[in-house]
C-alpha positions in Angstrom: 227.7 199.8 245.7 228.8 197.0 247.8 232.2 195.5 249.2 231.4 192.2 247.5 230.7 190.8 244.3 227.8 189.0 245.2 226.3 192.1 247.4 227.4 194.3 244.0 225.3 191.9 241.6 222.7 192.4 244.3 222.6 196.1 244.5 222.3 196.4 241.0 219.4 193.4 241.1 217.5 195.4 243.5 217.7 198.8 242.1 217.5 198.2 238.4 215.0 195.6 239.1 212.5 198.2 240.6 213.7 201.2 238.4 213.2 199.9 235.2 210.8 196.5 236.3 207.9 199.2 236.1 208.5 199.6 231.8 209.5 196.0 232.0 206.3 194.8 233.3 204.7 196.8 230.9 206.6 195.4 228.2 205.9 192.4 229.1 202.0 193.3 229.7 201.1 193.8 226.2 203.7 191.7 224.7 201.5 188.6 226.2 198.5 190.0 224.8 199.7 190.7 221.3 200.2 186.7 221.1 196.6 186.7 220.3 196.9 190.5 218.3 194.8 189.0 215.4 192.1 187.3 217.6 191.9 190.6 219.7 191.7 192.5 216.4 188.9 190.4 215.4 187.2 190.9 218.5 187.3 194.9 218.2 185.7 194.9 215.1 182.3 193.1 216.0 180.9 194.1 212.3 183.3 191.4 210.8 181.6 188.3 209.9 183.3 184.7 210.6 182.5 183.1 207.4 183.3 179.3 205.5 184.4 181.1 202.5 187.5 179.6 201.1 190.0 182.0 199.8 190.5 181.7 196.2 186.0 182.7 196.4 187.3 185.7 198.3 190.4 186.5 196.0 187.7 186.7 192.8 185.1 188.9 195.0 188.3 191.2 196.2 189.7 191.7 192.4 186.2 192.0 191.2 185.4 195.3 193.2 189.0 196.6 193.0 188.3 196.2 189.1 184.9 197.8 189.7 186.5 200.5 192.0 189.9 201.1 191.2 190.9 200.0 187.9 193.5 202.1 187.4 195.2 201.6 190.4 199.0 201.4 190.8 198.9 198.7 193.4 196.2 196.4 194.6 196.6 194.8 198.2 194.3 191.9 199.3 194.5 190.4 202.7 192.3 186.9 202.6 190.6 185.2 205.2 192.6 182.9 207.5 191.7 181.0 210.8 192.6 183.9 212.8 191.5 187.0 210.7 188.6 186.1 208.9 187.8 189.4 207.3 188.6 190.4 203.6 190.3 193.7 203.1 191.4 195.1 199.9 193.5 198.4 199.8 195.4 200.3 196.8 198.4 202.6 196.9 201.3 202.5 199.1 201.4 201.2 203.2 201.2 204.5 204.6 199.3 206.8 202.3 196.4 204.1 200.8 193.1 203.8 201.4 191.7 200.3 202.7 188.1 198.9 202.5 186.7 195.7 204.4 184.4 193.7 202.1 181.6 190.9 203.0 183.7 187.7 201.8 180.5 186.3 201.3 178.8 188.5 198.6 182.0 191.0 197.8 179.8 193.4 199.2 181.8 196.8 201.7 181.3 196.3 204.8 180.8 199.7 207.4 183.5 198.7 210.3 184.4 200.7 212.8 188.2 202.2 213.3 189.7 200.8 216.2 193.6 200.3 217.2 192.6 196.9 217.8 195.6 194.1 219.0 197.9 196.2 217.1 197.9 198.9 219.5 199.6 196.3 222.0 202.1 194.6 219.7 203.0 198.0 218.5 203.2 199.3 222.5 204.9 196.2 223.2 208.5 197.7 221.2 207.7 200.9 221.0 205.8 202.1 224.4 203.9 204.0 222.3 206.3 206.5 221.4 207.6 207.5 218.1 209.5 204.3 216.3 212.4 204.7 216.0 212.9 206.5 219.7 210.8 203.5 220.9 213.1 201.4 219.3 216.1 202.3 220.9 214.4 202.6 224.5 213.2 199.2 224.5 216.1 197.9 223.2 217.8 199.6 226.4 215.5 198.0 228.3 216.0 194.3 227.3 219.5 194.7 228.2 218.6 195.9 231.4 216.5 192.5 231.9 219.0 190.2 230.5 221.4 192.0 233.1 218.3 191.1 235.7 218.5 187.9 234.7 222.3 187.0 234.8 222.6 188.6 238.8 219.8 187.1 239.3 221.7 183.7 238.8 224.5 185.4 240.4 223.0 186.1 243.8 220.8 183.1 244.0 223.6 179.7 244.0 221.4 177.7 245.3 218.6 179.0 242.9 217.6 175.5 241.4 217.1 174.3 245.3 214.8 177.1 245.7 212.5 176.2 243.2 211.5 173.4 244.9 210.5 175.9 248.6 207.4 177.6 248.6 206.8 179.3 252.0 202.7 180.5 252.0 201.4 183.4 254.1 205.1 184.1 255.0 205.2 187.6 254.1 208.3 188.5 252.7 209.4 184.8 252.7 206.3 183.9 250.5 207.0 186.8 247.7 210.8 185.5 247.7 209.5 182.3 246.8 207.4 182.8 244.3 210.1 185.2 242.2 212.9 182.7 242.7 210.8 179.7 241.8 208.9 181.5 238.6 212.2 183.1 237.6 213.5 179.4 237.3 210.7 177.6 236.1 210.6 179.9 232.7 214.5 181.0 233.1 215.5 179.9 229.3 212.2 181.4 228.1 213.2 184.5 229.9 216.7 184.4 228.1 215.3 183.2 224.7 212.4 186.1 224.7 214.8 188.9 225.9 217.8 187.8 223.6 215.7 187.3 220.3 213.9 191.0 220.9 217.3 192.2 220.4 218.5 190.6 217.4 214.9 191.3 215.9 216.4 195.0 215.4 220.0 194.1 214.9 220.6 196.4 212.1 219.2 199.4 213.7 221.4 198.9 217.0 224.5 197.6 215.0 224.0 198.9 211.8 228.0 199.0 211.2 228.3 196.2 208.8 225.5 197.5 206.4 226.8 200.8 206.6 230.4 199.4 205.5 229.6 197.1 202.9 226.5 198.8 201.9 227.1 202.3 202.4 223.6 202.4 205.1 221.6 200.9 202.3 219.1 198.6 204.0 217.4 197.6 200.9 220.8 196.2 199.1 221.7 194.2 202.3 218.5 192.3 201.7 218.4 191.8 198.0 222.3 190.6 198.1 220.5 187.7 201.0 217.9 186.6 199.0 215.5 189.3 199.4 213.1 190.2 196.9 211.6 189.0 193.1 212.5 190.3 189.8 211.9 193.8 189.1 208.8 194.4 186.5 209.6 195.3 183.0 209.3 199.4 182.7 208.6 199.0 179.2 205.6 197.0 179.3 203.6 198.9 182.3 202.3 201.1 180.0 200.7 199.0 177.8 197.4 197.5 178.8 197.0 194.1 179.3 194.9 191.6 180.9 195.0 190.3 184.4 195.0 186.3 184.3 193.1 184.3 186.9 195.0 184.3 190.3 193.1 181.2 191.6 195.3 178.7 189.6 198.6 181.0 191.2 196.7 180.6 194.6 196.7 176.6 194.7 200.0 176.3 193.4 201.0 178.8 196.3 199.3 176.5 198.8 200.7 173.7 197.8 204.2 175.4 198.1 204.3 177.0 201.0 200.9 176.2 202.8 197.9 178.9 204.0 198.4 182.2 202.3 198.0 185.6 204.1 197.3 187.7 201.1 198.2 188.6 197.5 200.0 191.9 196.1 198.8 192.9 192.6 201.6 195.5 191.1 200.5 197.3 187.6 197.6 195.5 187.2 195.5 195.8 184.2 198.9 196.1 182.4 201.4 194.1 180.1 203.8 194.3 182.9 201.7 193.4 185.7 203.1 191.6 188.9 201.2 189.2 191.2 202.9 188.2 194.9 201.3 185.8 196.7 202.3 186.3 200.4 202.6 182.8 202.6 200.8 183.2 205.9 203.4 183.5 209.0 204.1 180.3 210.8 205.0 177.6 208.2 207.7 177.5 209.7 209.5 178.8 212.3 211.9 181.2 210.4 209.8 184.5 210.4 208.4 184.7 206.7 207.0 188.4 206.6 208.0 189.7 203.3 208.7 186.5 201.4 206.5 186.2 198.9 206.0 184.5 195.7 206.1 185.8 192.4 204.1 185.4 189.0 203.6 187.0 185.9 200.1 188.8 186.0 199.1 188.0 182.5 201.0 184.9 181.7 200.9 183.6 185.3 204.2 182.3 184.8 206.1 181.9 188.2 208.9 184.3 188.1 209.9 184.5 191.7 209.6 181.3 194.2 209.9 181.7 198.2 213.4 182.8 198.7 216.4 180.7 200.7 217.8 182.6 202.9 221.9 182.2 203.5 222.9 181.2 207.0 223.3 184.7 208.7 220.1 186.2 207.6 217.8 182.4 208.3 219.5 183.0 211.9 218.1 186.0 212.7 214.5 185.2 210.9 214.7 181.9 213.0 215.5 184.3 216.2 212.4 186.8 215.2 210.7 183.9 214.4 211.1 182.1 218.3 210.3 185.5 219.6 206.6 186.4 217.6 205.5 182.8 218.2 203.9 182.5 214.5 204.5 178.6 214.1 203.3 175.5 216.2 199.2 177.1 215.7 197.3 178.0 218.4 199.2 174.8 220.6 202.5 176.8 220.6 200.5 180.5 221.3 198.8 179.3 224.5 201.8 178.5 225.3 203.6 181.5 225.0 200.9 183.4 226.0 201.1 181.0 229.8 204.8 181.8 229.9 204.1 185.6 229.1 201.2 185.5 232.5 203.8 183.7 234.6 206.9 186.4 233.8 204.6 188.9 234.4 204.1 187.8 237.6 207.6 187.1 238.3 208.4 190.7 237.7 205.1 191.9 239.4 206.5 189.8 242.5 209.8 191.2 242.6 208.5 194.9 242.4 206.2 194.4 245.7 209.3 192.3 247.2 211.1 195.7 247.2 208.6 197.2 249.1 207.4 194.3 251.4 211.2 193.8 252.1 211.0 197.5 253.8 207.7 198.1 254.9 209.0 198.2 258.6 211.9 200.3 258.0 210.6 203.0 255.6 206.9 203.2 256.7 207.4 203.4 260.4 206.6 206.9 261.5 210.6 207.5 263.5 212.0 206.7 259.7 213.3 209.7 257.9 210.8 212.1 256.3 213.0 211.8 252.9 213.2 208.3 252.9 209.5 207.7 254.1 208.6 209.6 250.5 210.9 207.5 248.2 208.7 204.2 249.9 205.7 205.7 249.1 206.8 207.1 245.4 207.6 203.4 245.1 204.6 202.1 246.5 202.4 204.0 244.5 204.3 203.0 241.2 203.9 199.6 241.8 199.9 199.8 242.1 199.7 201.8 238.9 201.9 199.8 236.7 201.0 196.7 237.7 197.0 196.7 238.8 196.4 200.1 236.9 197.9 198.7 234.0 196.0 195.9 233.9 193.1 197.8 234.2 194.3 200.5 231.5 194.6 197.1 228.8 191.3 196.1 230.0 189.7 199.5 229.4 191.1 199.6 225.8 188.8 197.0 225.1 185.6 198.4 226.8 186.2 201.8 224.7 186.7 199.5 221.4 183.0 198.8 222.1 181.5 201.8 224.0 182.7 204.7 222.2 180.2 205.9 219.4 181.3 203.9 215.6 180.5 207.3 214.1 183.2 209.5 216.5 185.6 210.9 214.7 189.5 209.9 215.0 188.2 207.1 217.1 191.1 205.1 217.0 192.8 207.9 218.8 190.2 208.4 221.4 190.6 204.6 222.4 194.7 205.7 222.9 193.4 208.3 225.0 191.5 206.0 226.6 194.1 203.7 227.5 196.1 206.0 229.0 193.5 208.3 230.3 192.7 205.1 232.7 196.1 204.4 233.6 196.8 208.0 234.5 193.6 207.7 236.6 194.7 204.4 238.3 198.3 206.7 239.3 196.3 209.0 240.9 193.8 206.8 242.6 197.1 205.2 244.3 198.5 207.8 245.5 195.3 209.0 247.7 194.8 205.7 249.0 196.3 203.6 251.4 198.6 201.1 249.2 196.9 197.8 250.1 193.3 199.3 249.4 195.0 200.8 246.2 196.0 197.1 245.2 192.7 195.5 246.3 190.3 197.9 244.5 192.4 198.3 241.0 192.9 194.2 241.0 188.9 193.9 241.6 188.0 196.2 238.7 190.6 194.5 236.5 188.4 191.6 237.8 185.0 193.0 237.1 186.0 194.1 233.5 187.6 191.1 232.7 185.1 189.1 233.6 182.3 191.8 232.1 183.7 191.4 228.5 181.2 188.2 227.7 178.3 190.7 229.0 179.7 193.1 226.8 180.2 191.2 224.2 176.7 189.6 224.6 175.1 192.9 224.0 177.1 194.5 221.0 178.4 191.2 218.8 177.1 188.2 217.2 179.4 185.6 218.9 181.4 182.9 217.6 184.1 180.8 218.2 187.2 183.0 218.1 185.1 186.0 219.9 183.6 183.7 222.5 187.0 181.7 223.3 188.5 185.7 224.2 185.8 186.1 226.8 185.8 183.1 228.3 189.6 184.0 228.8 188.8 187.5 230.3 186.4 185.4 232.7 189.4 183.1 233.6 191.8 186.5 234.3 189.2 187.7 236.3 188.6 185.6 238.8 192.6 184.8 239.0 192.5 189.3 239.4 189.8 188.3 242.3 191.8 185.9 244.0 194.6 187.9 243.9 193.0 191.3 245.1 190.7 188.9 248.3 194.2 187.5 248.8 195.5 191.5 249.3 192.8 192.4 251.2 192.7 189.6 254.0 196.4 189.8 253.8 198.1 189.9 257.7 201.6 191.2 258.1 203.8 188.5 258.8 205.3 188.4 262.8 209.3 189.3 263.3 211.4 186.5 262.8 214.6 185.9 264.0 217.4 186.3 260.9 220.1 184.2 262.4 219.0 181.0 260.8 218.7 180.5 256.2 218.8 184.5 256.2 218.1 185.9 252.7 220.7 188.5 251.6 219.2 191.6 251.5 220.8 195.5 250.6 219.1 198.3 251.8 218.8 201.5 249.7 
């Protein structure tokens, strides 16, 4: 630590910023990507049709084979066609131990579509880094504060950060990488704070859970119901009796003209006097996070029993923080551009973790510099390769193995994990036998190549349309920013000596 305050806020910039920037930037990584999880989804499951049919044709073609198929059901689950998941799945039993089948919402017909992790795999890596919920919980969590303490000493050790902004230095060197971290890190500072805060308070109850364990005794499921959580319970009595399911088209236009586009419908008992039908709103009419509202009508009498619930002040807080934070209002307007904020703080992190390294190429790579130190550069410089350009070419290389790897292989969704990190692991190793600027100029140029390979893939395994087509022409667009950045590497020329004496950057060596 340092004499200072200032040098203190520094040290701890520096050293947590390169420590725990690696997760971060992964983090961050697929958090960008699961703005468009659905459209990525789609993408990944090329056997999906895009289709005009209007959802009340694909409610009746869903109940129609579930009352074919599964009659006797407990539970019936229908997820309809919207603008960003077109397909129609129908599913029975409970979340985790039901069977699911996709159906053709043109004809009703099953459709044969291949398992993949698709854009879930990212949202779910993006709080979880892939390791068991509720440990990747907790770590993330750990790691948000860490940024927002990144953030504040950030502030901290820049005073005249807002000056900064306006100073770009190019083919400076070190100068040039200050630059751009101070001037992204302001230009998207309160979406920096906003992102990192709400992630928190998204899991509120599992990192304070004191207040629901006091007034509650630990029981989730009563702190929801006593905020306006939850329709009325179905009558025990009357499941047992048979009775018939009414028409849910009527209970789907009254649900649109309530709440807007729907996402689904939940069918509880059916086929019985006591049957419950919950129309689920789709997310993002409006900002306050919706998932698991739902509204609720008789299944025989299709009498509303249950409307959209209001939420009292300190639960609609945290939805509208959850809501800021997944982005599900504002359309495809607001997600482009959270998904343009998401690219430019990834590259404000990526910036600061080769800052740490251009800051001591001289000193730590210079042959007279001590063996012990020499290995700590290089541990750091091969980090940085792998999770930044062999990460992007892991995320990549998740969607090439969506396509590649045989429909018919069994536990596929797990070999495109493997995949995933099977690449990454690869992109680790590849950096530490190469020099570290070949290691950054040959991973960014095959994040390039496969970026921009994904409409020749796609050309040769899909039938395209809009959503599918949009995604490529996107990968095209990363790549050839990827190629820039890896011809920028490559012609790159150390920058000469300067003298320090004049607008000298505080710096803290290790």
């Amino acid at each position: 630590m340092k004499n200072t305050f200032t040098q203190s806020m520094s040290w701890l910039h520096t050293w947590a910023g390169l420590i725990f920037g690696w997760l971060l930037f992964a983090i961050f990584v697929t958090g960008t990507l699961a703005v468009f999880d659905k459209e990525i989804d789609h993408w990944m499951h090329p056997e999906i049709p895009t289709t005009g049919v209007n959802q009340a044709e694909a409610a009746q073609r869903a109940i129609a084979y579930l009352q074919q198929h599964e009659p006797t059901a407990g539970n019936w689950g229908i997820s309809l066609p919207t603008e960003r998941s077109p397909g129609l799945r129908v599913s029975t039993g409970d979340r985790r131990h039901g069977k699911s089948v996709q159906l053709d919402p043109r004809t009703g017909e099953v459709l044969e579509v291949r398992e993949s992790v698709g854009g879930n795999f990212f949202f779910r890596f993006h709080f979880t880094l892939n390791l068991p919920r509720n440990w990747g919980i907790w770590v993330v969590g750990a790691l948000a504060l860490v940024m927002l303490a990144g953030l504040v000493t950030g502030i901290v050790i820049h005073k005249k950060i807002f000056r900064e902004f306006f100073t770009f230095r190019p083919n400076k060197g070190q100068r040039s990488w200050l630059d751009f971290h101070n001037a992204s890190a302001v230009l998207l500072l309160p979406f920096h704070l906003m992102i990192t805060y709400t992630g928190l308070v998204i899991f509120m109850l599992i990192y304070i859970p004191a207040a629901v364990d006091a007034l509650f005794e630990g029981d989730t499921r009563a702190y929801f119901q006593s905020q306006g959580h939850g329709g009325p319970p179905p009558f025990r009595q009357l499941i047992k009796q048979p009775g018939q399911l009414t028409d849910v088209v009527p209970l789907l236009a009254q649900a649109q003209a309530r709440v807007g586009n729907i996402a689904g419908v939940s069918i509880r008992n059916p086929n019985t006097a006591g049957a419950r039908i919950e129309v689920r709103p789709e997310l993002g009419y409006r900002i306050a996070l919706t998932k698991g509202q739902a509204m609720t009508f008789d299944g025989v009498s299709g009498e509303l029993l249950g409307d959209v619930p209001e939420f009292r002040p300190a639960p609609l807080t945290q939805r509208v923080m959850a809501g800021l934070h997944f982005a599900q209002f504002g359309g495809y307007g607001m997600r482009w551009l959270y998904f343009l904020c998401g690219l430019i703080s990834c590259a404000m992190i990526a910036s600061g973790l080769v800052l740490f390294c251009v800051k001591r190429s001289r000193k730590y790579a210079h042959a007279t510099a001590e063996r012990s130190a020499r290995r700590w550069y290089r541990l750091a410089e091969v980090f940085n390769v792998a999770f930044v350009a062999g990460l992007l070419v892991a995320c990549i290389g998740l969607f090439w193995a969506s396509r590649l790897l045989p429909t018919e292989l069994a536990q596929r969704e797990a070999w495109e994990v493997r995949a995933f990190f099977g690449a990454w692991l690869l992109t680790l190793l590849h950096a530490g036998v190469r020099p570290a600027q070949r290691a950054w100029v040959e991973q960014l140029g095959l994040a390039a190549l496969l970026c921009a390979g994904l409409g020749l893939l796609g050309a040769l395994t899909e039938l395209a349309d809009r959503t599918r087509i949009l995604l490529e022409v996107s990968g095209l667009v990363l790549g050839l920013l990827l190629a820039i950045a890896a011809w920028r590497v490559a012609t790159r020329v150390e920058a000469p000596a300067r003298s320090r004496s004049r607008g000298k950057v505080l710096e803290v060596n290790p």
